[in-house]
N, C-alpha and C positions, 0 to 999 in steps of 0.2 A: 276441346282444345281452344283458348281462349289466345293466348301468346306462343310465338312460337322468336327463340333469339337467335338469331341468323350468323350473330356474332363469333369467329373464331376462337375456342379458348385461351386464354391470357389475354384478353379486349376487356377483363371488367365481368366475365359472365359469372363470377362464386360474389361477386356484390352485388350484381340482377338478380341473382338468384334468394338474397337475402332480404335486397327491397321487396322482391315479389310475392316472400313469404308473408314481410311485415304485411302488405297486403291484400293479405288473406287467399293468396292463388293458392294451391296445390301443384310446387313444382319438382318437372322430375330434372336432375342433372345425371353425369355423366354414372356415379353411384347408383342411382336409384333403374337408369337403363339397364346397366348390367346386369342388378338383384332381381329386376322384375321383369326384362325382357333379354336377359343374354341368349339365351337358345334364337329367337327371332332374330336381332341382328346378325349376330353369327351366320343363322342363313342367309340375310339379306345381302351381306358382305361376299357369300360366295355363289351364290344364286339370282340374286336379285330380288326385288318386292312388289307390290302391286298397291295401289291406292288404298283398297281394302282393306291390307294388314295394316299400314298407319292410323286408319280409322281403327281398327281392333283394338291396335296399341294403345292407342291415346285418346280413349272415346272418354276414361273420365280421369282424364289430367287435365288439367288447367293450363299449364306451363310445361315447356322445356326448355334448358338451358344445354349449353357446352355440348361436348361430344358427344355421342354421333350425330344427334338432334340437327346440328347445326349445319354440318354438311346436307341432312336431307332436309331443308328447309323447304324446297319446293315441292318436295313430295307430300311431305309434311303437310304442305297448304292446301295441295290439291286436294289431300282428305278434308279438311275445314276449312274451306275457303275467307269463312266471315273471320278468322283468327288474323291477329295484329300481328304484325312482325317489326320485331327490334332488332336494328343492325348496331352492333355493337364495336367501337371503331378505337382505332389505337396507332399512334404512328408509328411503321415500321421497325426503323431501327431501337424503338424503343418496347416495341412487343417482343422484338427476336432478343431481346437482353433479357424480357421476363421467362421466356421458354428456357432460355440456360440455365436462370437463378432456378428455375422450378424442376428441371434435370438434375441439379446439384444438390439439389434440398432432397430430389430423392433418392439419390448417392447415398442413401445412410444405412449404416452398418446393422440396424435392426431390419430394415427394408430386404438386404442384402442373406439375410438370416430367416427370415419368413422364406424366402424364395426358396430357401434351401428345404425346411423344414416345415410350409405351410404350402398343400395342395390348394388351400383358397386363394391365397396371398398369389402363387403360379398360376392359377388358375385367371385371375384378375389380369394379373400382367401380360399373359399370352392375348388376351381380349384387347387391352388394350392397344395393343402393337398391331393385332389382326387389322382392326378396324382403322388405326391410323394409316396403314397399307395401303388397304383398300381403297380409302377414300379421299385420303389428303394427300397421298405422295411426299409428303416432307423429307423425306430422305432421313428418319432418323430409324438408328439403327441400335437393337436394344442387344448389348453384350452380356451375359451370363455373367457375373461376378466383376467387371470390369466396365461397368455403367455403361452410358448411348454415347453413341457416336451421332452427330447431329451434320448432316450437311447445310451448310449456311444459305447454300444459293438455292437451291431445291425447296426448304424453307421458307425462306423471299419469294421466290413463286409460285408455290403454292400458296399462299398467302394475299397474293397480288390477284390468282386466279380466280380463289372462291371473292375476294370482296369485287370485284369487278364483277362478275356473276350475279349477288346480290344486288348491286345498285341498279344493272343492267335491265333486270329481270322480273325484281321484285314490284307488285303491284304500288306504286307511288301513293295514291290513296291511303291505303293500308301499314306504310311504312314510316318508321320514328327512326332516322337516320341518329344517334344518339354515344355519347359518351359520361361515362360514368362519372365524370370530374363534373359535369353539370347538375348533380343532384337530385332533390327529387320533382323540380318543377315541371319541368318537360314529359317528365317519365307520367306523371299522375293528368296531367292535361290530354294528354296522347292515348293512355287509360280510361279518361276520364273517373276519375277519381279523387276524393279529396285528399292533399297533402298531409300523412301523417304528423305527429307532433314531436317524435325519435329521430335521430339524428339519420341521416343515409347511413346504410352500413359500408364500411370497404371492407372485403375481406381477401386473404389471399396475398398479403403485403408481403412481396419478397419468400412467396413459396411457403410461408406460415404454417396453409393450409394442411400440409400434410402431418404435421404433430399433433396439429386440433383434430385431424379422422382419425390418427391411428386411438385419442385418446376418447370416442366418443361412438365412431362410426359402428353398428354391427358388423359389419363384414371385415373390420381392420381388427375389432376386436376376439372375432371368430380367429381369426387370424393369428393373431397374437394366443390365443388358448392350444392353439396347434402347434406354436412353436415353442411352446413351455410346457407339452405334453412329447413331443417326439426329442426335443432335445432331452429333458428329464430321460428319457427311455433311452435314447443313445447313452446319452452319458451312464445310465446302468448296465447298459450292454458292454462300454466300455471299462468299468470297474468290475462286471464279471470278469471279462478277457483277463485282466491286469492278474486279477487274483487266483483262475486256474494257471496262468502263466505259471506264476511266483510258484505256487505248489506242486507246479510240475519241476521245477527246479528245485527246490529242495524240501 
């Protein structure tokens, strides 16, 4: 583990995430936790973890970004201590607007359809709500068919909580207090690494992100094959019914 980003998701982490690829890291985000470590977390969230297991976890990743990474950031460190940490920073009132644009972006009626019809897709979503529980306390509240209820102030302080935490905490040394509007100078000096010659990426603009996974992502696409396989079968199930129906009437 070389970087570890401390930064709360919706701070910029899916464009850290993409500077750090262009820079040849091996990063893991909130995706790649889940596929390759969902059974660990899962325990971690209900049990707890030990130094140990974050060293197991992330002996040959390079990077983590966003969730849950980001909450265990000191844990995180204590496994690799020589590892840089990027706090990824964003003004309040204008993070808690990108959480809602990204709750509504994924309000979407295929979203809502996998849940239904895709054990993977359920299976993601429970994880992720687990883990936001656990660790953030956000107060957001995920409704079955009728999207999240978001407490606004619970939000704000959890928010307020983990970054004060970070600043508090985090080795000074080791720390690139950092915002993604500043590009890639800071980022590559702090890295030490030379400035690519590609633009910074932004990604993530206004909740984007989730049409770019479902069109791209394995697991969204897994997903998506599960919900055109049991729907196809419902609906056959349903056109058998219709038609013993019919025949039984006349």
């Amino acid at each position: 583990m070389k970087v570890i980003c401390a930064g709360m998701s919706k701070t910029g982490t899916k464009s850290l995430r993409a500077a750090l690829i262009l820079l040849g890291y091996n990063v893991y985000d909130f995706l790649e936790n889940y596929q390759y470590f969902g059974g660990e977390w899962n325990r971690i969230a209900s049990e707890g973890g030990t130094t140990e297991d974050f060293r197991r976890m992330f002996e040959n990743v390079d990077a983590v970004t966003d969730m849950p990474g980001c909450s265990f950031w000191d844990e995180i460190h204590k496994a690799f201590p020589d590892a840089k940490i990027i706090f990824t920073t964003r003004d309040e009132d204008s993070w808690l607007q990108s959480v809602e644009h990204q709750i509504a972006a994924e309000d979407h009626p295929l979203v809502h359809l996998m849940m239904l019809l895709s054990p993977t897709y359920w299976k993601l979503d429970r994880f992720m709500w687990r883990i936001d529980h656990a660790v953030s306390g956000t107060g957001m509240i995920s409704r079955f068919l009728r999207g999240v209820k978001i407490n606004r102030l619970l939000t704000k302080m959890a928010y307020r909580k983990h970054n004060a935490n970070v600043l508090q905490n985090a080795p000074k040394d080791k720390l690139l207090v950092y915002s993604v509007k500043e590009g890639w100078k800071p980022l590559c000096k702090f890295l030490g690494v030379d400035v690519p010659s590609k633009p910074f990426p932004h990604k993530n603009k206004q909740g984007q992100m989730v049409e770019e996974l479902m069109a791209k992502h394995p697991i969204y696409i897994r997903g998506e094959r599960e919900v055109m396989f049991f729907g196809s079968l419902l609906l056959l199930m349903l056109v058998l019914g219709v038609y013993i129906i019919v025949t039984r009437l006349f």
